[in-house]
N, C-alpha and C positions, 0 to 999 in steps of 0.2 A: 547422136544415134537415136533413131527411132523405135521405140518399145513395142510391142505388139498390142494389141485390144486386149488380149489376155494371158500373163504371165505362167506358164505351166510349169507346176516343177514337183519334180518325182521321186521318191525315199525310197531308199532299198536299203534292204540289212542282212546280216550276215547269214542268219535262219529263216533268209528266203520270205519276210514280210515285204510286201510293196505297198504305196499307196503314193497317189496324185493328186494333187489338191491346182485349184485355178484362182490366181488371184488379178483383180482390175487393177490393184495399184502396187509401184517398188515397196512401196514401206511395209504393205501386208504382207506380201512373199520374201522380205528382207526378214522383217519377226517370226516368220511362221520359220525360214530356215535359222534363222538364231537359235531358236528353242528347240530346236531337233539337235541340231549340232552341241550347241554349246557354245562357250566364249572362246576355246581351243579346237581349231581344226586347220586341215592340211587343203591348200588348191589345189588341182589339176588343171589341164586345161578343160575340161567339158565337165568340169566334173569337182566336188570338194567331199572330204574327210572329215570323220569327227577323230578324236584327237587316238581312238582306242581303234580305228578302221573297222568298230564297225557298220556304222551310217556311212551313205552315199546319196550324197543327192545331187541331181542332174535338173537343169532349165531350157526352157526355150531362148533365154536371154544369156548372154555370158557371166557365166560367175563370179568372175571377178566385180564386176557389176551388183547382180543378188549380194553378195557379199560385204560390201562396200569396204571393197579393198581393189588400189592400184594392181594391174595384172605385173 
């Protein structure tokens, strides 16, 4: 699979905070979602959980992927 020029991936929370961050490589937007989430969180398909629901964070890449985890 082919990655994009730039990795986008987007936080939203429960009281309505957002924020988008862009990253050139998997490994920045793999840590950057680590530490938002946590070592405990839930997939979806578009989409992953932190383990209390409530962080959401969405990619331009699949998340199982960001995640580095088998879908």
């Amino acid at each position: 699979m082919t990655l994009p020029d730039l990795i986008r991936v987007r936080l939203t929370t429960i009281d309505h905070y957002a924020e988008s961050r862009r990253f050139k490589t998997l490994a920045g937007a793999r840590k950057y979602a680590r530490r938002k989430l946590g070592d405990t969180f839930d997939i979806g398909l578009h989409y992953a959980v932190d383990a209390y629901g409530c962080v959401k964070l969405e990619a331009n890449i699949p998340i199982a992927l960001l995640m580095g985890r088998e879908a």
